[in-house]
DRENKE-640779 format. One line per field, with one value per residue (C-alpha): residue number from 1; residue in three letters; x, y, z. Coordinates in Angstrom, 1 decimal. Example, Ala and Ser with C-alpha at 12.3 -4.5 7.8 and 13.67 -1.06 7.14 Angstrom:
num = 1, 2 .
residu = ALA, SER .
east = 12.3, 13.7 .
north = -4.5, -1.1 .
up = 7.8, 7.1 .
//
This chain:
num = 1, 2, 3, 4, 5, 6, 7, 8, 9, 10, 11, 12, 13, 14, 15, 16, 17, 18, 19, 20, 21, 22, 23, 24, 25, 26, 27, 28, 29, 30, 31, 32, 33, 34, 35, 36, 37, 38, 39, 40, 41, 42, 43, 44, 45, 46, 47, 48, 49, 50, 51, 52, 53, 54, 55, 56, 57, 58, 59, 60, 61, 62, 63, 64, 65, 66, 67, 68, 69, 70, 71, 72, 73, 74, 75, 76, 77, 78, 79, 80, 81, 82, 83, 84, 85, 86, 87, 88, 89, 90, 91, 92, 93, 94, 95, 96, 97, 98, 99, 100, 101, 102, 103, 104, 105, 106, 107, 108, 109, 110, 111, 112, 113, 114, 115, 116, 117, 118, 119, 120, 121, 122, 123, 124, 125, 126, 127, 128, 129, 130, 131, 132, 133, 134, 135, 136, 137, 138, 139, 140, 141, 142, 143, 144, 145, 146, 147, 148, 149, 150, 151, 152, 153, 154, 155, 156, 157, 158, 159, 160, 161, 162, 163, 164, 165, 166, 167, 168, 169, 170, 171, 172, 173, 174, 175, 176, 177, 178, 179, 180, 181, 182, 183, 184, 185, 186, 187, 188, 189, 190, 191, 192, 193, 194, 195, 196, 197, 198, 199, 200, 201, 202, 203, 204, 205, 206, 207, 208, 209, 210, 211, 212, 213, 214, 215, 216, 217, 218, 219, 220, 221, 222, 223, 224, 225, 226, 227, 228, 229, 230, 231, 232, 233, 234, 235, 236, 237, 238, 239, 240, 241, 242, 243, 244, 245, 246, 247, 248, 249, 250, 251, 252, 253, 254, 255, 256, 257, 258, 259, 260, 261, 262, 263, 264, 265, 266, 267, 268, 269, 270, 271, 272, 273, 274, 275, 276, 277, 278, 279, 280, 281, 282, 283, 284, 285, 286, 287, 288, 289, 290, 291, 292, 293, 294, 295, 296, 297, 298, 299, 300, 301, 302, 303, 304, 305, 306, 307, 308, 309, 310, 311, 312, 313, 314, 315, 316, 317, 318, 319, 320, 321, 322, 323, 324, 325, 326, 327, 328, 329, 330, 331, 332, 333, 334, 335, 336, 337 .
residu = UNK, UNK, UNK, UNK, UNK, UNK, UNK, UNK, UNK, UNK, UNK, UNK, UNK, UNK, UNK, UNK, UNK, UNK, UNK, UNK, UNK, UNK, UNK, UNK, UNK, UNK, UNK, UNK, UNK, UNK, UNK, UNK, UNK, UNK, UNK, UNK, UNK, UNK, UNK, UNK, UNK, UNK, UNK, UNK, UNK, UNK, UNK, UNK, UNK, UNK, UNK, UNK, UNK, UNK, UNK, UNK, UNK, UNK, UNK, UNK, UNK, UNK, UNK, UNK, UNK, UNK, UNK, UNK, UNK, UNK, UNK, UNK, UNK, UNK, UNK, UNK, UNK, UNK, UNK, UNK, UNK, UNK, UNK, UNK, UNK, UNK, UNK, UNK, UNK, UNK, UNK, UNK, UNK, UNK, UNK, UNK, UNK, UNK, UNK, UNK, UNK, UNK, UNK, UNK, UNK, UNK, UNK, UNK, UNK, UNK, UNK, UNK, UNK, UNK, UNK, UNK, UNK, UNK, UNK, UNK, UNK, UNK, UNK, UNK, UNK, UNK, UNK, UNK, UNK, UNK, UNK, UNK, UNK, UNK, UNK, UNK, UNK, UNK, UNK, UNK, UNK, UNK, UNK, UNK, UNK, UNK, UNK, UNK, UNK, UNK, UNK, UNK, UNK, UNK, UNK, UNK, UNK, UNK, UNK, UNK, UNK, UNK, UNK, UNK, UNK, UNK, UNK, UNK, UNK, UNK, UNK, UNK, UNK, UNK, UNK, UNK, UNK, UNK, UNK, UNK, UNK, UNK, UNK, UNK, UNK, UNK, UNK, UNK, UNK, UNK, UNK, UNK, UNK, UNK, UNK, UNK, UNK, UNK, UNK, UNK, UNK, UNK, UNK, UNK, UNK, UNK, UNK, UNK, UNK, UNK, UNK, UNK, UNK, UNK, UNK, UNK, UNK, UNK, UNK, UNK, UNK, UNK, UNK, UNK, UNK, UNK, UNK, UNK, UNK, UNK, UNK, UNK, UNK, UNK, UNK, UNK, UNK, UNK, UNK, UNK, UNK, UNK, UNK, UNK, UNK, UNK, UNK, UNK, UNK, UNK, UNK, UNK, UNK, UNK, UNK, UNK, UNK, UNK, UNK, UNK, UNK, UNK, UNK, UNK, UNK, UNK, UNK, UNK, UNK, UNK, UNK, UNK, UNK, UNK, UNK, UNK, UNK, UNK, UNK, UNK, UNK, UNK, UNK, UNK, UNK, UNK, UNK, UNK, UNK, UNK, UNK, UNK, UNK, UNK, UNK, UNK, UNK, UNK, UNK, UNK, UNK, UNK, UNK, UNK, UNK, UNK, UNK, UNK, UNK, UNK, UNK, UNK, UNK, UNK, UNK, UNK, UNK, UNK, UNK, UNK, UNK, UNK, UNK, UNK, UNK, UNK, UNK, UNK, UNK, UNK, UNK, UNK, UNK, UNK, UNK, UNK, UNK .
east = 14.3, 17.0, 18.8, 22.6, 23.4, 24.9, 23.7, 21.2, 19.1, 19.6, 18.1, 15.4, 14.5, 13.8, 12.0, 9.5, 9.1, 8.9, 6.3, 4.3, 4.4, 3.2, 0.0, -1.2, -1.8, -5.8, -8.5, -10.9, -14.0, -13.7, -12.7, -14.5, -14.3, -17.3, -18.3, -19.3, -22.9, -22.7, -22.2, -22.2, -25.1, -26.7, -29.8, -27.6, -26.5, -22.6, -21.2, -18.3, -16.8, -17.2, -16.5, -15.5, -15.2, -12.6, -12.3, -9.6, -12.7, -14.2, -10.5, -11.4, -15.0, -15.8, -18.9, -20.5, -21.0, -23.2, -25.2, -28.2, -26.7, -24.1, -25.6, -25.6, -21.8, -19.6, -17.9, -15.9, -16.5, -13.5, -11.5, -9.0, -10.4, -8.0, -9.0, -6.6, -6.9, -5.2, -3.8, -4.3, -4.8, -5.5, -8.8, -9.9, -7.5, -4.8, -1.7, -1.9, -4.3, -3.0, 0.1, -1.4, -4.8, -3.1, 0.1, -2.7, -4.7, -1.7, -1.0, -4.4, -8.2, -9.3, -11.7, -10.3, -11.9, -10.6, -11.6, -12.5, -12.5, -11.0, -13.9, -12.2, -8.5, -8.4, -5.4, -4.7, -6.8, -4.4, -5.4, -8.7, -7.9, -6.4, -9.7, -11.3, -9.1, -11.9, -15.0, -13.6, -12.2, -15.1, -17.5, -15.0, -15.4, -19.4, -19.1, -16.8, -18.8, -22.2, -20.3, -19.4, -22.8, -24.4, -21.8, -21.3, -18.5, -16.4, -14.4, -13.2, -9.7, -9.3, -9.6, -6.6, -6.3, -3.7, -3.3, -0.8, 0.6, -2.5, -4.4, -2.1, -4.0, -7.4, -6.6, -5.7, -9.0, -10.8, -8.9, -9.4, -13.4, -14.9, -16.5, -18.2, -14.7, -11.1, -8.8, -6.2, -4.0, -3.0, -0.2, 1.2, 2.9, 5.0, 2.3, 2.1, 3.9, 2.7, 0.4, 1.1, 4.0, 4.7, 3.8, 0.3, -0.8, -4.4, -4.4, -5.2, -2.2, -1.7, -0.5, 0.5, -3.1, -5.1, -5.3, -3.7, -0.2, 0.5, 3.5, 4.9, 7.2, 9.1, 10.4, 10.7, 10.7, 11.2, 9.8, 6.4, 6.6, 6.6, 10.3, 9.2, 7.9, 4.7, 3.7, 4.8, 7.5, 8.4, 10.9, 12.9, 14.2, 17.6, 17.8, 14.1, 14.1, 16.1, 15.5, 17.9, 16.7, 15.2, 16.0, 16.6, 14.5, 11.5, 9.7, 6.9, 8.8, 11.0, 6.8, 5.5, 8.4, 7.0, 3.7, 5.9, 7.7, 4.9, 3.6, 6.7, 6.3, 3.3, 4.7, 8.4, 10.8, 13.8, 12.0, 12.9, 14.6, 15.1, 17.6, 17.2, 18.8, 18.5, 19.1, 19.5, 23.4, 24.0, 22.9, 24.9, 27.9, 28.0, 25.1, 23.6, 26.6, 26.6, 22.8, 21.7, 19.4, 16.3, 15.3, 12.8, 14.0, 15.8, 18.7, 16.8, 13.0, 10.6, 8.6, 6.0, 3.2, 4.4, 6.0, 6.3, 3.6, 5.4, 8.1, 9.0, 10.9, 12.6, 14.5, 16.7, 16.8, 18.6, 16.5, 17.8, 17.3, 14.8, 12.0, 13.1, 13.6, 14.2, 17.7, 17.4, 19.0, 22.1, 23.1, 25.2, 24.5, 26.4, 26.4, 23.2, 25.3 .
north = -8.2, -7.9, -4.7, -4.4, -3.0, 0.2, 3.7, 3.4, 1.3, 2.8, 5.6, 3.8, 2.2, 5.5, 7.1, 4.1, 4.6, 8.1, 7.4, 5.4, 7.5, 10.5, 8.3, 7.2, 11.4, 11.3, 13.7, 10.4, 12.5, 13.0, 10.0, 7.2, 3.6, 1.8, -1.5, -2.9, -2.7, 0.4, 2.2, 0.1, -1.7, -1.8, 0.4, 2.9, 6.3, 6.0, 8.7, 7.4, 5.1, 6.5, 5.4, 7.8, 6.6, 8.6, 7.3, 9.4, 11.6, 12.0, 12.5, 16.2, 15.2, 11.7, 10.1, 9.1, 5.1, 3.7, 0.2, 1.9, 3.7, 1.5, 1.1, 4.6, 4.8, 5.6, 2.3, 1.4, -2.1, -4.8, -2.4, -2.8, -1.8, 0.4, 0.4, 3.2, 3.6, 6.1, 5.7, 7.1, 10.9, 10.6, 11.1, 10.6, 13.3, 12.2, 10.0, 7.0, 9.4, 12.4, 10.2, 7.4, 8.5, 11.2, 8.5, 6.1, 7.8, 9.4, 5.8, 4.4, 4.6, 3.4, 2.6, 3.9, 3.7, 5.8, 4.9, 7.5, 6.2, 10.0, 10.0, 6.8, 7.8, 11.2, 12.8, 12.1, 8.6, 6.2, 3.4, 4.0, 3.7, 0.2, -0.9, 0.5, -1.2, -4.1, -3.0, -0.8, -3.5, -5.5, -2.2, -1.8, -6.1, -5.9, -3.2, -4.9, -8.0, -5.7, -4.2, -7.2, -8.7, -5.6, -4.6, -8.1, -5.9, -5.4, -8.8, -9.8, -10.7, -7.1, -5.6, -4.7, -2.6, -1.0, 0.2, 3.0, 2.8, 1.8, 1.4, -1.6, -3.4, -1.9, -3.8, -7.3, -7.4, -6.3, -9.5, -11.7, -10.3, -11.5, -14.6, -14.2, -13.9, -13.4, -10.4, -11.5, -8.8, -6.5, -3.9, -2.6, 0.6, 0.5, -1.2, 0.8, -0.8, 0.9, -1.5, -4.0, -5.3, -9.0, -7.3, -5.5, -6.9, -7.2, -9.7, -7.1, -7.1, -7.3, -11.3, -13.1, -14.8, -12.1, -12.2, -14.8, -12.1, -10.0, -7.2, -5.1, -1.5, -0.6, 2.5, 3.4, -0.3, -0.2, 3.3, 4.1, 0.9, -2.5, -4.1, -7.6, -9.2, -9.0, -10.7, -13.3, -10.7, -8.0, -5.1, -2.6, 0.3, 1.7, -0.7, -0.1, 2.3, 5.6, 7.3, 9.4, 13.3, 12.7, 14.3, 11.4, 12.0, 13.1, 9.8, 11.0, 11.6, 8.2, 6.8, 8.0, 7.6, 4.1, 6.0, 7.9, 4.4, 2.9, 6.2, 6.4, 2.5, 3.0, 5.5, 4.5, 3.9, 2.8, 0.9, -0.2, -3.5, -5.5, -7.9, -11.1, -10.7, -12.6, -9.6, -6.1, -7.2, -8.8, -5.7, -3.3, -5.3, -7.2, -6.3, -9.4, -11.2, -15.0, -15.4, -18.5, -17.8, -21.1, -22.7, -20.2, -16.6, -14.3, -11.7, -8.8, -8.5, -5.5, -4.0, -1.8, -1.4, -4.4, -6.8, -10.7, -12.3, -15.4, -13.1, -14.8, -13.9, -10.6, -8.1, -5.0, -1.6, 1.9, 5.0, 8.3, 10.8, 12.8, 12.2, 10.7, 7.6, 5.3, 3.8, 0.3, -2.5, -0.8, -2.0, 0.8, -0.3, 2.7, 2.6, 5.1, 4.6 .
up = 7.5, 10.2, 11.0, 11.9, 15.4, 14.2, 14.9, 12.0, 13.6, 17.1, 15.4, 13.6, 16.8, 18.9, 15.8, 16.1, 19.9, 19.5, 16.9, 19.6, 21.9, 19.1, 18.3, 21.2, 22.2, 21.3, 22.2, 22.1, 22.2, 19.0, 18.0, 16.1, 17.0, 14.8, 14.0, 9.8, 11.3, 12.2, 9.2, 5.6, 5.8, 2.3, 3.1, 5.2, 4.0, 3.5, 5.2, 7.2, 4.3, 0.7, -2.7, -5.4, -8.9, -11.7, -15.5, -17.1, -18.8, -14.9, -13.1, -11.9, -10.5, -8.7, -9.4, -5.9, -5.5, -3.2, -2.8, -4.8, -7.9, -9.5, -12.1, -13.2, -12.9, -15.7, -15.9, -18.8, -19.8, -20.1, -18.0, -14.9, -11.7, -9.6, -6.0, -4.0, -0.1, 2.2, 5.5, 8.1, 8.9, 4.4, 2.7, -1.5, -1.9, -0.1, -0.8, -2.5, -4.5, -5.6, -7.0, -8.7, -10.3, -12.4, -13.4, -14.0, -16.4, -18.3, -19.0, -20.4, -19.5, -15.9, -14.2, -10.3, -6.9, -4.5, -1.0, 1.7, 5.2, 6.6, 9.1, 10.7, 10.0, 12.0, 13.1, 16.7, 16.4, 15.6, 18.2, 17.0, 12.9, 13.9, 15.1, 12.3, 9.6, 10.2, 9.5, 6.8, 4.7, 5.2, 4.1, 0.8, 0.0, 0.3, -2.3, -4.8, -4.7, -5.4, -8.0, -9.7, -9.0, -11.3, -13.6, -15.7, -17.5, -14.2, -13.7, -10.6, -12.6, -13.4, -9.7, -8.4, -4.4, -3.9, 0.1, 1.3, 5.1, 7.4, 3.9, 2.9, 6.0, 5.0, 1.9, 3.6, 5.6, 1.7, 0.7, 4.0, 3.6, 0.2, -0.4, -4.0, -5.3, -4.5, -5.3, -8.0, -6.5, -3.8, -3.7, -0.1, -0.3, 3.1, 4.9, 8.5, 11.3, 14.5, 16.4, 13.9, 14.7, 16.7, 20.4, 19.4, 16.3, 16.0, 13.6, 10.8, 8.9, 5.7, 4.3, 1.3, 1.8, 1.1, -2.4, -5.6, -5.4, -2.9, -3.5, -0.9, -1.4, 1.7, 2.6, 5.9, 7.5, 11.1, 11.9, 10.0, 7.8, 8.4, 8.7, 8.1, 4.6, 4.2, 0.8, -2.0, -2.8, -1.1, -2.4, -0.3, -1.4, -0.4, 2.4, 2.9, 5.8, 4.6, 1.5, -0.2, -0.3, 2.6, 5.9, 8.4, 10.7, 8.7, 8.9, 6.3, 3.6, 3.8, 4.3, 1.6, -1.4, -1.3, -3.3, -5.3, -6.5, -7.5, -10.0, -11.2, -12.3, -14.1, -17.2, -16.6, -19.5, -17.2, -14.8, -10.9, -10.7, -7.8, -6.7, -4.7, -1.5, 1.2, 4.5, 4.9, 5.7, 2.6, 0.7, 2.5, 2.4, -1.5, -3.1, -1.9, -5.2, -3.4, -3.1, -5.2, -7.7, -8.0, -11.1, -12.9, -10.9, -12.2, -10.7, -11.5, -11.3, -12.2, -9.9, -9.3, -11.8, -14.1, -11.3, -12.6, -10.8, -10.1, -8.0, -4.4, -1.6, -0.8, -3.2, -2.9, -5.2, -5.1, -6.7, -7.2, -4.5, -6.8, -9.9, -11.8, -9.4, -11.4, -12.2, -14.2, -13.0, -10.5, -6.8, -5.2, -2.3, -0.3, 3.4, 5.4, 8.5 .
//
């Protein structure tokens, strides 16, 4: 994605600097840098990664997982596995979270994973999440795999992680991590830039390889998101780095409407659509009305919850500026400048 030189992205520029410059501040005594070895071995008491597990019948009290007792958790055979994992500064109870176990469950019966690395994510230890985005992902892969190796009823077809900000890479090294099987499908919900980007990249980032489809929400590319695509198909929303009822400069909220997308997707009667588009410029300026359209694609793709899993290449929506988001199949396409 390539930005205009206008004042927008002047502005979107010095809101990632200033971001920098915001998470590099750390009181690093009490901050955690650890390795997989450290902490997830199978005999080792999980305390810095944990693994809470919801049905819709269990959604107000987690059932505990760890390399000993899966067997006595309440899974639900022949039933999609939902694996959710916050960002950083986040915890169980913490965006993607809070949004997407309650839209889930109001839809159908679960079975959901929430993923707690808090302990690794703290506030004011951002340079030292990134390191830990490893050895996370690679804790959260040897569990799926000893989940599937017990539970016969949990197919590794029907897991599906979905990763929010620093999360969404959390999720790629999940994906880049198992050997007994691979992940059918990962979702990035405006997959964190900061230290992921072409100068510092760790090599951590979240990539179309990571899984058989990999989908991608941006909402605040260029600042706390990731401006650049990231999967098979990736959708940005109102230009993909300012969102509508949100102050401009209040990064957080333009970060996490990416979440609030995706729940809204799951129980939807109108649906998000996206539009191929080739640029940010050819949205802005047409509604993106001369891109050619190949064999098999369509104008108008759904995404979120439902997308079309043979969906390639990069695609434009608008959404309202409150719930409901949602607006069909609409390019308005009015200038943020």
């Amino acid at each position: 994605m390539i930005f205009p030189l206008n004042r927008s992205s002047t502005l979107i520029c010095l809101c990632y600097l200033a971001a920098i410059v915001n998470l590099i501040k750390c009181d690093n005594s009490s901050c955690i840098v650890m390795t997989y070895n450290e902490f997830c071995l199978p005999k080792m008491e999980l305390k810095q990664v944990t693994f809470h597990f919801y049905t819709r019948e269990t959604a107000n009290k987690s059932f505990v997982i760890n390399f000993t007792n899966i067997e006595e958790a309440p899974f639900l055979p022949s039933t999609p596995l939902k694996v959710l994992i916050h960002g950083y500064t986040g915890w169980k109870d913490y965006s993607p979270n809070m949004e997407l176990r309650p839209a889930y469950f109001k839809k159908a019966n679960y079975n959901l994973l929430s993923i707690d690395w808090g302990p690794l994510a703290k506030e004011g230890c951002y340079i030292e999440a990134t390191h830990n985005v490893q050895p996370v992902g690679e804790c959260v892969a040897r569990m799926l795999e000893k989940i599937v190796e017990v539970r016969k009823d949990v197919a590794p077809q029907d897991v599906h992680v979905v990763g929010f900000s620093l999360g969404a890479h959390v999720a790629g090294y999940i994906g880049k991590s198992l050997t007994a099987f691979r992940i059918t499908r990962i979702t990035g919900l405006d997959p964190a830039l900061p230290l992921f980007d072409k100068i510092f990249n760790s090599g951590s980032s979240l990539g179309e390889g990571d899984a058989d489809f990999v989908d991608v929400i941006h909402t605040n590319a260029g600042m706390k998101g990731k401006s650049a695509d990231v999967g098979h198909v990736d959708f940005y929303a109102n230009g993909g780095s300012i969102q509508p009822g949100c102050a401009a400069t209040n990064t957080s909220c333009h970060h996490v409407r990416s979440v609030e997308i995706f729940a809204e997707s799951i129980n939807s009667d109108i649906g998000f659509y996206g539009f191929k588009c080739g640029s940010f410029i050819d949205y802005m300026t047409d509604c993106c009305v001369n891109v050619q359209i190949e064999p098999g694609e369509g104008k108008w793709v759904l995404l979120g919850e439902y997308v079309l899993r043979t969906s390639r290449g990069q695609y434009y929506f608008d959404t309202s500026d409150h719930p409901l988001l949602a607006k069909g199949k609409t390019c308005q396409a009015t200038s943020i400048l």
